[in-house]
C-alpha positions as CSV (number, residue, x, y, z in Angstrom):
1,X,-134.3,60.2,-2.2
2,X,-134.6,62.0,-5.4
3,X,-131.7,62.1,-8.1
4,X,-132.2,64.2,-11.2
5,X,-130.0,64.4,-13.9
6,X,-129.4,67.2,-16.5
7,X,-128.5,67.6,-19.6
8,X,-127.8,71.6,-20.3
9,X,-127.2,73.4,-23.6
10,X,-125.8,77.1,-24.6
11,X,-127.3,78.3,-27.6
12,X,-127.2,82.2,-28.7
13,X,-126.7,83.1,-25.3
14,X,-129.1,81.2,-24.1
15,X,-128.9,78.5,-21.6
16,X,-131.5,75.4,-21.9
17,X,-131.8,71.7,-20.4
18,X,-133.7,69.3,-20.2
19,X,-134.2,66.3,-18.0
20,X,-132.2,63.1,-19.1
21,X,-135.4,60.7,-17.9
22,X,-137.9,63.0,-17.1
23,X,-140.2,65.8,-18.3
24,X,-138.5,68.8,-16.4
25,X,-137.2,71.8,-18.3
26,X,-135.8,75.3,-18.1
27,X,-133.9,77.5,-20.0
28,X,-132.0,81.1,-18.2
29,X,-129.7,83.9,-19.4
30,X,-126.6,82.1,-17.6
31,X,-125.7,78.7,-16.4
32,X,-125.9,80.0,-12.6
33,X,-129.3,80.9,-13.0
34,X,-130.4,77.8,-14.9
35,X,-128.7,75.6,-12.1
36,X,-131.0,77.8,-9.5
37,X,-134.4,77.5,-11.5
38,X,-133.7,73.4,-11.9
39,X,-132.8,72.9,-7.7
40,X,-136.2,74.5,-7.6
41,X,-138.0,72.5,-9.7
42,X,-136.4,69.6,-8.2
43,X,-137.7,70.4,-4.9
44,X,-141.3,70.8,-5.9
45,X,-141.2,67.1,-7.5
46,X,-139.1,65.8,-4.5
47,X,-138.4,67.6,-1.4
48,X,-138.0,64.8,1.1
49,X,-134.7,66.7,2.9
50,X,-131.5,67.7,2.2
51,X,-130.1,69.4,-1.7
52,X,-126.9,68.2,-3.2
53,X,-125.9,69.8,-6.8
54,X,-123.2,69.1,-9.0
55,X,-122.3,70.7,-12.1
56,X,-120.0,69.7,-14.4
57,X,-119.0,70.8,-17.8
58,X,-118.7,69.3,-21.0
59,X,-117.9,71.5,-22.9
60,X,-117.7,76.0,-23.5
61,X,-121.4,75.1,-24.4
62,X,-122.7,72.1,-22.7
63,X,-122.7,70.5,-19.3
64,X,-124.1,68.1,-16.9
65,X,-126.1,69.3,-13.9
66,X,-127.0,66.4,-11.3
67,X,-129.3,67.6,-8.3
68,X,-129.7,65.1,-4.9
69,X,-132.8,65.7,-2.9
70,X,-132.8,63.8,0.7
71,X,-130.5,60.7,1.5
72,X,-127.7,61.4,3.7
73,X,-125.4,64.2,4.3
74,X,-121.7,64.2,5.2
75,X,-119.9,67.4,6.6
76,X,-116.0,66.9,7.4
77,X,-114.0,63.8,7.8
78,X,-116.7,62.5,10.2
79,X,-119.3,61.8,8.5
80,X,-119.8,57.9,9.7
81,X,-120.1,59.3,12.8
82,X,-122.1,61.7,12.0
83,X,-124.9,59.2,10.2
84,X,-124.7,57.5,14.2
85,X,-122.8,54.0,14.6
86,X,-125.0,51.2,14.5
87,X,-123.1,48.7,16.8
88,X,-123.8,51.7,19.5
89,X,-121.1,52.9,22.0
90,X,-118.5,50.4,21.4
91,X,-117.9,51.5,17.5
92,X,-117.9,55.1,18.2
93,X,-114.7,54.0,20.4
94,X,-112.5,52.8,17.9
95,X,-112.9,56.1,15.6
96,X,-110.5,58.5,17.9
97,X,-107.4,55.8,18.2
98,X,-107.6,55.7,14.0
99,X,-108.1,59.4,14.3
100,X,-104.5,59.5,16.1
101,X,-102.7,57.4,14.5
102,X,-103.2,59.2,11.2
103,X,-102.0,62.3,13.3
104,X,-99.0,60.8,14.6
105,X,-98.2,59.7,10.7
106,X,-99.1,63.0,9.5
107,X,-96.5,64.6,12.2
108,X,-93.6,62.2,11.1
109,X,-94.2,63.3,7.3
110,X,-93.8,67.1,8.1
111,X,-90.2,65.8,10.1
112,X,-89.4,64.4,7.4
113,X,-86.2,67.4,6.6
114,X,-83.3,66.4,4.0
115,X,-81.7,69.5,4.8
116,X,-82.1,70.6,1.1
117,X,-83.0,74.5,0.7
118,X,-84.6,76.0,-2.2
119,X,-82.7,78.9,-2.1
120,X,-79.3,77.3,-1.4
């Protein structure tokens, strides 16, 4: 698993980072295409499975751009079970009676009716 880290700069229109510890750099017209060019070059140092990005702003002309390349990916709420339960069938068990008792809560906080209106 590969994490690279980011630190990007606008200047004149013109979008530039550069590797926090590393030697990767780029520089683009806009911050989208900047965040495409470094994925790329992440990949060709690194490209043992899956991509994660995350971009996140500093400032109107600076931001942080983090880029993940392999480890684990989650999708949804079930991601544990996803990744396969280690203690074999009898974990993977116990996930659906959690799973409805947060739908039974969820059901008793919609009930939930003060008789209060809005528009009353």
């Amino acid at each position: 698993m590969g994490v690279f880290t980011f630190v990007l700069h606008n200047s004149g229109g013109e979008w530039t980072a550069k590797q926090h510890s590393g030697d990767i750099e780029a520089s683009a017209d806009s911050a989208f295409d900047l965040q495409r060019k470094l994925v790329q070059a992440a990949l060709a140092a690194d490209s043992s499975g899956a991509v994660q990005s995350s971009f996140s702003p500093v400032s109107p002309s600076s931001a942080i751009f983090q880029v993940i390349v392999g480890g684990a990916v989650f999708v949804g709420g079930g991601g544990a079970a996803a990744a396969g339960p280690a203690g074999g069938a009898a974990s993977g068990g116990d996930a659906a009676p959690a799973a409805e008792k947060k739908e039974e809560k969820v059901e008793e906080e919609e009930d939930d009716d003060l008789g209060l209106s809005l528009f009353d």
